[in-house]
MDTraj code that builds the backbone (N, CA, C; nanometers):
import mdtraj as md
import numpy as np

residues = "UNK UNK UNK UNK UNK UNK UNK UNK UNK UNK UNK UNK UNK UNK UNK UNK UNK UNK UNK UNK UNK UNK UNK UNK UNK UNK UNK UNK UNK UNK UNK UNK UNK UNK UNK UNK UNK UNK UNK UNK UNK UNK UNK UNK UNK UNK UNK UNK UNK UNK UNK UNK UNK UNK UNK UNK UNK UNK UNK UNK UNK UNK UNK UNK UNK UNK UNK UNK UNK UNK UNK UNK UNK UNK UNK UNK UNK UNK UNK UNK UNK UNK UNK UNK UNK UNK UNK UNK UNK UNK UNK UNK UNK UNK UNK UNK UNK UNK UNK UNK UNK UNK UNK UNK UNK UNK UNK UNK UNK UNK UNK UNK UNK UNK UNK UNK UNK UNK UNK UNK UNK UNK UNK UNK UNK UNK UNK UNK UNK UNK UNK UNK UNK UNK UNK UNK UNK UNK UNK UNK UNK UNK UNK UNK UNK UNK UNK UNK UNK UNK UNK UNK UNK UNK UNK UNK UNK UNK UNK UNK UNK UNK UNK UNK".split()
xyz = np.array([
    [1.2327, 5.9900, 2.2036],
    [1.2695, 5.8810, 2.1179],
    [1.2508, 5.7473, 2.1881],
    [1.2376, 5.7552, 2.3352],
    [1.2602, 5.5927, 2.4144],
    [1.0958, 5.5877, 2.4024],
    [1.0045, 5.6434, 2.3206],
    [0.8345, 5.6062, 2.3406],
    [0.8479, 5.5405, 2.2336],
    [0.9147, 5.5592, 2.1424],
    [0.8468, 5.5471, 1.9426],
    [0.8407, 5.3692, 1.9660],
    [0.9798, 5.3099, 2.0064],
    [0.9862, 5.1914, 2.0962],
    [0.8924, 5.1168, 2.1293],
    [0.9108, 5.1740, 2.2283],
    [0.7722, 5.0847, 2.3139],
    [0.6228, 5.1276, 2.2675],
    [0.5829, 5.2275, 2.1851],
    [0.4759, 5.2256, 2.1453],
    [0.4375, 5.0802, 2.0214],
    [0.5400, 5.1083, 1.9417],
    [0.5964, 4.9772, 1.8069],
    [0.5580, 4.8435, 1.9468],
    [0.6053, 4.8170, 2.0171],
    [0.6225, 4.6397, 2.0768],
    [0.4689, 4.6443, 2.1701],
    [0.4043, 4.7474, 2.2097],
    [0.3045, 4.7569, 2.2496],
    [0.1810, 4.7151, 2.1337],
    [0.1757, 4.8093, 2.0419],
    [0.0931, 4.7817, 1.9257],
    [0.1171, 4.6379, 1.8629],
    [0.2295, 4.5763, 1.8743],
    [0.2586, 4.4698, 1.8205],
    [0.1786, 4.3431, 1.8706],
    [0.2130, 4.3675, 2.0396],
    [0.1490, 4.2517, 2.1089],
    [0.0005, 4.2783, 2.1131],
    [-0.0474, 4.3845, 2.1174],
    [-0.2426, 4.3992, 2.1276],
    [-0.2592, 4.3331, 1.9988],
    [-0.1996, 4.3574, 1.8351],
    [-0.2037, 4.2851, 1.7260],
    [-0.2466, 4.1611, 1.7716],
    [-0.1275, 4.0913, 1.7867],
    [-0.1213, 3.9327, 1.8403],
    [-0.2071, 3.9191, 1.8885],
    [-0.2234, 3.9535, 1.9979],
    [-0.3223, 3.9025, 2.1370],
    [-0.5046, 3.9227, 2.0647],
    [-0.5309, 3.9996, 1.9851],
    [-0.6664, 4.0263, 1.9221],
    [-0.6399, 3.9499, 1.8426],
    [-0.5420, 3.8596, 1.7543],
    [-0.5551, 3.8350, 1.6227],
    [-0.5544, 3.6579, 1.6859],
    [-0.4572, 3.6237, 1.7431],
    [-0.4536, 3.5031, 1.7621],
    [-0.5832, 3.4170, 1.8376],
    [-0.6790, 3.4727, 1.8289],
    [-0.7911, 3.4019, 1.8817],
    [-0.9142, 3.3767, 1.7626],
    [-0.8297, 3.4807, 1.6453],
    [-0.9720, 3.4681, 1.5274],
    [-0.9718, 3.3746, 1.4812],
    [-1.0982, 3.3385, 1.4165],
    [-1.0856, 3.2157, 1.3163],
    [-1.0402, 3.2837, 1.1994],
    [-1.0302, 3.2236, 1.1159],
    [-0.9973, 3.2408, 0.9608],
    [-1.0781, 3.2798, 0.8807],
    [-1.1006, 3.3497, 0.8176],
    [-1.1858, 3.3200, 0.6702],
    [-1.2437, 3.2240, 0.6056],
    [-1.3939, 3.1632, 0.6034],
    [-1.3773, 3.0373, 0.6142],
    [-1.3236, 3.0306, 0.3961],
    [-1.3006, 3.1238, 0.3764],
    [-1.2426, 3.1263, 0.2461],
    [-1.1006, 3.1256, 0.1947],
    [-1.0036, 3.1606, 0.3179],
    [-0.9105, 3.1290, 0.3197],
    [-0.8225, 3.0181, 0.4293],
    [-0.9298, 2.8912, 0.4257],
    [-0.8994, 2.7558, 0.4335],
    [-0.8145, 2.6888, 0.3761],
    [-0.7606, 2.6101, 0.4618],
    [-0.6850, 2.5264, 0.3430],
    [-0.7230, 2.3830, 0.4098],
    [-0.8138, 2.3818, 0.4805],
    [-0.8186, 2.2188, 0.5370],
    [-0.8090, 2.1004, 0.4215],
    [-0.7070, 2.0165, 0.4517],
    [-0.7361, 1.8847, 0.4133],
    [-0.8303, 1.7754, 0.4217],
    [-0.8716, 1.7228, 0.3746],
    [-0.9732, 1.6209, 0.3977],
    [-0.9263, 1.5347, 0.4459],
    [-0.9513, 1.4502, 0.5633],
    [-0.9152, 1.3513, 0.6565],
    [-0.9237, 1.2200, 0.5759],
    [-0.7877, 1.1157, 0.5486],
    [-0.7785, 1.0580, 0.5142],
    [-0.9079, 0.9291, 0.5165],
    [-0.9659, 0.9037, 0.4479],
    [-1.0760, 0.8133, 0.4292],
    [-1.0398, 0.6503, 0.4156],
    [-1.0060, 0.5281, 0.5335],
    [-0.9482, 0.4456, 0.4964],
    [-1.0005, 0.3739, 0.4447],
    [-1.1727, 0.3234, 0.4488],
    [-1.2470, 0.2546, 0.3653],
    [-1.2679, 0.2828, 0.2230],
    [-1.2137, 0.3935, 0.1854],
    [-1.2374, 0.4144, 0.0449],
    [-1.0182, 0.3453, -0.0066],
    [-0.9687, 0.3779, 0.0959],
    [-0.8602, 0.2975, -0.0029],
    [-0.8491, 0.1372, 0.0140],
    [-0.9482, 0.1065, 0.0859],
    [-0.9712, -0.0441, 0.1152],
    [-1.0470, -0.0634, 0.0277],
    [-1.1258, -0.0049, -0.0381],
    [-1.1850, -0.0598, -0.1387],
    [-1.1147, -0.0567, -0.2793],
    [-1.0451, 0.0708, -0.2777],
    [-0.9229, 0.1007, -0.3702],
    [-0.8459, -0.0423, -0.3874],
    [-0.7610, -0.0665, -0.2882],
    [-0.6775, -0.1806, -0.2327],
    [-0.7191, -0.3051, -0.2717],
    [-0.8261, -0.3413, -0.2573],
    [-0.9012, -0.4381, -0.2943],
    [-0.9201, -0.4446, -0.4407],
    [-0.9451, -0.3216, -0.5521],
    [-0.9755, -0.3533, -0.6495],
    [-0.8004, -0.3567, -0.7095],
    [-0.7096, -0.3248, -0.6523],
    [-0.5373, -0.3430, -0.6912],
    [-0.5279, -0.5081, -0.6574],
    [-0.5740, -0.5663, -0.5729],
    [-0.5010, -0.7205, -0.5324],
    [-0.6280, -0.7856, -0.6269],
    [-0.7467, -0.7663, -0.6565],
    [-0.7664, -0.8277, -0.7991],
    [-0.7153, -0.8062, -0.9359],
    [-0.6426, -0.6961, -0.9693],
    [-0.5894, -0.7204, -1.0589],
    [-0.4626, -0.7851, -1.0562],
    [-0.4031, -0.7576, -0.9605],
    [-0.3036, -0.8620, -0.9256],
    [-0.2953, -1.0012, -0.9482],
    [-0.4054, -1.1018, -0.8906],
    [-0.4105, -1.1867, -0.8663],
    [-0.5087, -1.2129, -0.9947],
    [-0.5621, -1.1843, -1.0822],
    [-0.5956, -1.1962, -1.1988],
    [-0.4918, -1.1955, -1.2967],
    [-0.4427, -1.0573, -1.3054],
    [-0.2887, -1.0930, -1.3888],
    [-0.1911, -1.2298, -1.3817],
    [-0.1623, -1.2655, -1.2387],
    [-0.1873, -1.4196, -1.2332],
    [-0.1645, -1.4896, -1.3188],
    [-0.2663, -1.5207, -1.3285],
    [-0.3797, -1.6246, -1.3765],
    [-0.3789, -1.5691, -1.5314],
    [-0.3504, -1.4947, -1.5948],
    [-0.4057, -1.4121, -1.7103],
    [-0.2590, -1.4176, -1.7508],
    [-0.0838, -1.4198, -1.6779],
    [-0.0104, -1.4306, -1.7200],
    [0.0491, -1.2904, -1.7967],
    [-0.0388, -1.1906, -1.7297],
    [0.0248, -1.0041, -1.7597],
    [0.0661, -1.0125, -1.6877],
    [0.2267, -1.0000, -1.7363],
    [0.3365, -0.9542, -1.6394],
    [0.3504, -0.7957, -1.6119],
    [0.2791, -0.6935, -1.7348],
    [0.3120, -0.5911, -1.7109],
    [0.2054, -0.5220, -1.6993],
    [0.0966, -0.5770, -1.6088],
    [0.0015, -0.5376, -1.5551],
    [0.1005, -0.5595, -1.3707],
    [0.0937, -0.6763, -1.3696],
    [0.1826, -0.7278, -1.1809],
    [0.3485, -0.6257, -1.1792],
    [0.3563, -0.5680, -1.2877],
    [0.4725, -0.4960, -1.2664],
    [0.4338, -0.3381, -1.2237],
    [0.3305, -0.2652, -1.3129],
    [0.3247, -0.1719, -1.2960],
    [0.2082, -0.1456, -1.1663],
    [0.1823, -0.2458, -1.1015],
    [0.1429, -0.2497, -0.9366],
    [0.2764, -0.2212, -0.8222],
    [0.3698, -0.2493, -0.8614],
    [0.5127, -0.2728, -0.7864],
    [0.5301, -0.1003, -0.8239],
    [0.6279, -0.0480, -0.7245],
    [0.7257, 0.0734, -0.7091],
    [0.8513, 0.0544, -0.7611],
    [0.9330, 0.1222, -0.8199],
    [1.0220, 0.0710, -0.9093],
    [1.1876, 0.0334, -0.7831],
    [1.1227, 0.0588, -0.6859],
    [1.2456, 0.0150, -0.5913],
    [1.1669, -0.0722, -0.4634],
    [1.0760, -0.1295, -0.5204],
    [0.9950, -0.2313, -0.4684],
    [1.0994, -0.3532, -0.4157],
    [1.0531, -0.4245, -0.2718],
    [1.0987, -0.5222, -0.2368],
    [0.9991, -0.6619, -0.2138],
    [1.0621, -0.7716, -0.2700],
    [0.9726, -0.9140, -0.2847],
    [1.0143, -0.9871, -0.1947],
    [0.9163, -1.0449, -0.0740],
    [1.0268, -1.1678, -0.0456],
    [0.9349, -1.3179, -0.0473],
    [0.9904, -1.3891, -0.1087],
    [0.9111, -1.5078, -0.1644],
    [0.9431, -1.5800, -0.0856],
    [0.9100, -1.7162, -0.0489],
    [0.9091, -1.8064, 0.0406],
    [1.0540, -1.9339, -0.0225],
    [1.1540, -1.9295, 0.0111],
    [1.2027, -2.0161, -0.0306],
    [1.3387, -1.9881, -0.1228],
    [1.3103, -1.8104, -0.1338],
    [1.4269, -1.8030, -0.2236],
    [1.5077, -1.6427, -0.1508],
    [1.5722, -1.6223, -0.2123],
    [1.6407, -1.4944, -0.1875],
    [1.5205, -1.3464, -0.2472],
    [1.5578, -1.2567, -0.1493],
    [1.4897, -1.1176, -0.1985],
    [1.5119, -1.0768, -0.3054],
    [1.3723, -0.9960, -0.3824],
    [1.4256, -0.9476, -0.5235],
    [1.3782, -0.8166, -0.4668],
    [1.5154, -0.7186, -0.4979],
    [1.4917, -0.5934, -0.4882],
    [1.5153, -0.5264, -0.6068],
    [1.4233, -0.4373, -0.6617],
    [1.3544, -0.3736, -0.7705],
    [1.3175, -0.4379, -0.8560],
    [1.2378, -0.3154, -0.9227],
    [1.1456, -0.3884, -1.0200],
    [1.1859, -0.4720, -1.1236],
    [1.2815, -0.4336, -1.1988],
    [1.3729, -0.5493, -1.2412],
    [1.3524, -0.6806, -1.2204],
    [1.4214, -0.7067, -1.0585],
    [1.4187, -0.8275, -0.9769],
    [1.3039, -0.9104, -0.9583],
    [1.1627, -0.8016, -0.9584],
    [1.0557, -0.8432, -0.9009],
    [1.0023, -0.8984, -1.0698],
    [1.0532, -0.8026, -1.1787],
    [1.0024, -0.8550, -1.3279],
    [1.0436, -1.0311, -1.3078],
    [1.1870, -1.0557, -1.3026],
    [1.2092, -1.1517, -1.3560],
    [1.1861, -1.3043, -1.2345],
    [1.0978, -1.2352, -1.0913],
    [1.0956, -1.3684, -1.0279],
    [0.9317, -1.3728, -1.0246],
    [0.8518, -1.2967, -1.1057],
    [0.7119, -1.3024, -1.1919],
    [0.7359, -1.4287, -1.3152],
    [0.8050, -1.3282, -1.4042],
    [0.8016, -1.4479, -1.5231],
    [0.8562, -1.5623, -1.4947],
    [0.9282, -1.6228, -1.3519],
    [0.9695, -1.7511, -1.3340],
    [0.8781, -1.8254, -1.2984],
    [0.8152, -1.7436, -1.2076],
    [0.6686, -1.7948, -1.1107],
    [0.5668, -1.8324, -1.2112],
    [0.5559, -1.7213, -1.2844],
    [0.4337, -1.7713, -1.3799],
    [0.4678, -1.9054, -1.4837],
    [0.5927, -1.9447, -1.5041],
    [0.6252, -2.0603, -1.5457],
    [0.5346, -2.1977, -1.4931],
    [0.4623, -2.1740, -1.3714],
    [0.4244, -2.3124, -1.2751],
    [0.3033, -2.3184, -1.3905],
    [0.2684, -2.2185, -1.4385],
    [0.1002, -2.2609, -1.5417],
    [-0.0138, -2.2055, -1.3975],
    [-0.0121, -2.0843, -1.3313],
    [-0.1159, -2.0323, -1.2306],
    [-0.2631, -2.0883, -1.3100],
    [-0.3453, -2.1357, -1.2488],
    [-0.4748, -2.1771, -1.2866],
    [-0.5958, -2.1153, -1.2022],
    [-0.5567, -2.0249, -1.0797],
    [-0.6262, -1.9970, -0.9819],
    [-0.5290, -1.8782, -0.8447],
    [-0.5865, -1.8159, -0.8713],
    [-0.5358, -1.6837, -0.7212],
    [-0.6269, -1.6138, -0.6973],
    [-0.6574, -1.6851, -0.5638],
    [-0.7652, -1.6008, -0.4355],
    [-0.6919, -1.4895, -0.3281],
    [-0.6688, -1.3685, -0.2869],
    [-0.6156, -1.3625, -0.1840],
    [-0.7769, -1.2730, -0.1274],
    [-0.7580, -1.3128, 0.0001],
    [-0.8592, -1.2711, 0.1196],
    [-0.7848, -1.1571, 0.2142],
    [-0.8151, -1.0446, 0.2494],
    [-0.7679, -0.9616, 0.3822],
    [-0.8584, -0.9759, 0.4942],
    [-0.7563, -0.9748, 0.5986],
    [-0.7718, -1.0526, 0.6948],
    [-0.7629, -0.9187, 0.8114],
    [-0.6217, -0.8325, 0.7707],
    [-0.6307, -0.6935, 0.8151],
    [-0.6142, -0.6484, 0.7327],
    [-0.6319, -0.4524, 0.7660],
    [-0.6170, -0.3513, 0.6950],
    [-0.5441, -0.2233, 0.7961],
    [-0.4739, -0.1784, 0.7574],
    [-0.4747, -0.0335, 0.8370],
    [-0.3360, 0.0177, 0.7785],
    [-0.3363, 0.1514, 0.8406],
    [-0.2860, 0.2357, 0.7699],
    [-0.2754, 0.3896, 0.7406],
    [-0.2233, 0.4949, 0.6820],
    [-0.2690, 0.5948, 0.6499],
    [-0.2674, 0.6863, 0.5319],
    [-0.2446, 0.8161, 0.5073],
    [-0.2621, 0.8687, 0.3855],
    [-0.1090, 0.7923, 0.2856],
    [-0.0350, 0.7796, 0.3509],
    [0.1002, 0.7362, 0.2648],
    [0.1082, 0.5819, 0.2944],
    [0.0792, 0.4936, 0.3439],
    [0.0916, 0.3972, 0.3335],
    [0.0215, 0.3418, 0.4248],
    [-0.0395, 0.1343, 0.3806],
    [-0.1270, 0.0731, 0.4364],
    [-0.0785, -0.0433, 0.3814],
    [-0.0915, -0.1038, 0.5306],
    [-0.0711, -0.2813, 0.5160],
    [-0.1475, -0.3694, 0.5102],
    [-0.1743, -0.4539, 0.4077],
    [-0.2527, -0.5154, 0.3954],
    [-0.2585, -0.6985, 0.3936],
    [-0.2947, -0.7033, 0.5147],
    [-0.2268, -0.8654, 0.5263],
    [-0.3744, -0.9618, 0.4838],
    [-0.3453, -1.0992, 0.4870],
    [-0.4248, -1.1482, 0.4599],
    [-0.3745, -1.3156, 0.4371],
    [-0.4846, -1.3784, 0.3746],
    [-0.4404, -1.5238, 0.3118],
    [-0.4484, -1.4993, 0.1919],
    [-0.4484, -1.6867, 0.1041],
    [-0.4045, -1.6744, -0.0241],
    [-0.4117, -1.8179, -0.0764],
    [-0.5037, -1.8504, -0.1762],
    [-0.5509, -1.9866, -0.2335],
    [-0.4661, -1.9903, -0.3575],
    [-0.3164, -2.0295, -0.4072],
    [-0.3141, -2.0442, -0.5244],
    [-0.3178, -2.2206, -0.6199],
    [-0.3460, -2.1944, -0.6785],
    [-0.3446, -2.3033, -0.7806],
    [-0.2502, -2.3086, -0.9140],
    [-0.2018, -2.4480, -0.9363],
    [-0.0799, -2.4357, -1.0287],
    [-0.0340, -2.5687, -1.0777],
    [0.0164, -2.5796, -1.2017],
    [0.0896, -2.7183, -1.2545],
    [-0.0581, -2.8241, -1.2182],
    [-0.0173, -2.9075, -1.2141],
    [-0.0769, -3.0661, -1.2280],
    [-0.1487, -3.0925, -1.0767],
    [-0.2196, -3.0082, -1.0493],
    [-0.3494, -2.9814, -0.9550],
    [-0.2832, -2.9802, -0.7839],
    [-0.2172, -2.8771, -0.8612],
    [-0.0956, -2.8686, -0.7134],
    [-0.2405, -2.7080, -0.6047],
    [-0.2306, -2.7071, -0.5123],
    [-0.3489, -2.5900, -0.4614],
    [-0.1866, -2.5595, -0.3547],
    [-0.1871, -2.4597, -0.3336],
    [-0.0839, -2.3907, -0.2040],
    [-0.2534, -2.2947, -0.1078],
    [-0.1955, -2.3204, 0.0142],
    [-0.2769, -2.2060, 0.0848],
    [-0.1284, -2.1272, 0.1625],
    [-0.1805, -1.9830, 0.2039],
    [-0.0347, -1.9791, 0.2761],
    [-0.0887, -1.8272, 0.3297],
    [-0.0143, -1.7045, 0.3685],
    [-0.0349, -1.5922, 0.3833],
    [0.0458, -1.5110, 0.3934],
    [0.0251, -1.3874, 0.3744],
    [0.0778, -1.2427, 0.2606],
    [0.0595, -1.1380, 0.3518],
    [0.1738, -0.9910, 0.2863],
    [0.1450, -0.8810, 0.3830],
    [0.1921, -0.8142, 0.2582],
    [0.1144, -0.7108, 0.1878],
    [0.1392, -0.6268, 0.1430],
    [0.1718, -0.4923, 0.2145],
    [0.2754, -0.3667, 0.1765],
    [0.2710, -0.2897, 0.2032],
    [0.2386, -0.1871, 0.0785],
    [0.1833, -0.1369, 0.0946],
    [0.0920, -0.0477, 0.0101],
    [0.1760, 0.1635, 0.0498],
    [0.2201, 0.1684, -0.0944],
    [0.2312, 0.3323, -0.0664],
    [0.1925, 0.4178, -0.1606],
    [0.1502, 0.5154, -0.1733],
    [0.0947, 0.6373, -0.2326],
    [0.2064, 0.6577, -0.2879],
    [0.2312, 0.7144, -0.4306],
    [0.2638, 0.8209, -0.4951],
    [0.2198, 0.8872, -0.5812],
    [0.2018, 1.0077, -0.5676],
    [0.1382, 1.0552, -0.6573],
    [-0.0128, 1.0619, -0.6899],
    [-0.0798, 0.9986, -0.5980],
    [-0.2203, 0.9635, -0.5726],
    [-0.2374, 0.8389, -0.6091],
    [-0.1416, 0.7241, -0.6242],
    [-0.2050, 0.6219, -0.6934],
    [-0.0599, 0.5495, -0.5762],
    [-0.1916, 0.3633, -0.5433],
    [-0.1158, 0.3014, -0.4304],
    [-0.0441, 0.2249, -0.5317],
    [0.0480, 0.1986, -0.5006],
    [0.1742, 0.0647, -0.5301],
    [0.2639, 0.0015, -0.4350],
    [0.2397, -0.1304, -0.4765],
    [0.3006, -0.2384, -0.3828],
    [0.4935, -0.1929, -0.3414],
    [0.4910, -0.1706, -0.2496],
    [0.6428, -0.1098, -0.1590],
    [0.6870, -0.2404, -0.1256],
    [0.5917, -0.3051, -0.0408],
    [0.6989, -0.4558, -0.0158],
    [0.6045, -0.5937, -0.0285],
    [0.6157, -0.6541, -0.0394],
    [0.5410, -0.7846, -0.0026],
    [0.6296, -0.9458, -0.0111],
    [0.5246, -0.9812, 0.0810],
    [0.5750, -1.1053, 0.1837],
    [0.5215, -1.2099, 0.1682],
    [0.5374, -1.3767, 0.1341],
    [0.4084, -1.4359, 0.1574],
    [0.5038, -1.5962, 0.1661],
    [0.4114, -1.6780, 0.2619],
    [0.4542, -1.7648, 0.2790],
    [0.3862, -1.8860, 0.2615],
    [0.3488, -2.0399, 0.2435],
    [0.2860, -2.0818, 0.2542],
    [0.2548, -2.2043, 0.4004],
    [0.1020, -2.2258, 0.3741],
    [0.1292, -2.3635, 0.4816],
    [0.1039, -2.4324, 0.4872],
    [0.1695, -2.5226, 0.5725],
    [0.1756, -2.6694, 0.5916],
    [0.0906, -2.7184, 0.4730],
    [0.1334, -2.8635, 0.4307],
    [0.0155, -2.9213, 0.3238],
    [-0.0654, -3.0172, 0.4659],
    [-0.2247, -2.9463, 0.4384],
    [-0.3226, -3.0181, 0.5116],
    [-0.3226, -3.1813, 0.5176],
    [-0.2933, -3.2449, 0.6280],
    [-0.3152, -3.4202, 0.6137],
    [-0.4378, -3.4595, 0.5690],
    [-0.4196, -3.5433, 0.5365],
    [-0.5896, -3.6475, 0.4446],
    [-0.6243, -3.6850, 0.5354],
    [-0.7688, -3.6860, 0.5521],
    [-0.8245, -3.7677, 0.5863],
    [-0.8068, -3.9121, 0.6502],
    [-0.8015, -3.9491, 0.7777],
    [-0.7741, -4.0758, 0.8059],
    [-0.9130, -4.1932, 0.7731],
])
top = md.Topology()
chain = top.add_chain()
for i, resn in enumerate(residues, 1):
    res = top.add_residue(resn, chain, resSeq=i)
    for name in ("N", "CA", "C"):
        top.add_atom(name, md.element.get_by_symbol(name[0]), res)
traj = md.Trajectory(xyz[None], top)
């Protein structure tokens, strides 16, 4: 009876020891495809034009359904709006100025399968030929296969002196 034993933990480990060196089946794969960041930079890119078109276009519920519904805003000058809610109603204040113009440029990118930051500048135009330049950091996250704005930041600067 002390063989049946050790025959069982013997057979067990030659198992292992032959098995753990095979490859797989290449049919029973499961590899993932390695996150591709230029394709969500281009993704990314076609999200901050609609963004910044909505803008200008005054769809609020186009710039909303870019946001995560526990999305955080922080605007230059005022207190944080946390959720979408918050972020609805400091849109429709903003868009009050009359937007006539929104450029934003990336400046960086990086990131990975769940989330990517996307910083950059930002030309807006507004009211009675007012221009702001300033700069922005989106954070960008996946759910569900589709990116939405998690946080964003933006500040502006200095107004350029004239000409002497």
């Amino acid at each position: 009876m002390a063989r049946f034993p050790r025959f069982h933990s013997l057979a067990l480990f030659a198992f292992l020891a032959l098995g753990c060196g095979r490859e797989p089946d290449a049919g029973s794969r499961t590899d993932v495809p390695a996150f591709d960041l230029e394709a969500a930079r281009t993704l990314i890119a076609q999200h901050n034009k609609q963004f910044t078109d909505a803008h200008v276009a005054g769809d609020v519920a186009t710039i909303d359904a870019l946001f995560l519904p526990d999305a955080r805003s922080y605007p230059p000058g005022a207190p944080a709006a946390i959720g979408i809610e918050a972020i609805h109603a400091l849109t429709v204040d903003f868009l009050k100025a009359g937007i006539t113009e929104f450029r934003e440029e990336t400046t960086a990118f990086y990131g990975n399968a769940e989330q990517i930051v996307d910083e950059g500048i930002y030309v807006l135009a507004y009211g009675e030929g007012v221009t702001e330049r300033g700069k922005y950091i989106n954070v960008w996250k996946q759910v569900n296969g589709n990116w939405r704005i998690q946080a964003n930041i933006w500040n502006t600067d200095p107004p350029q002196a004239a000409p002497k």
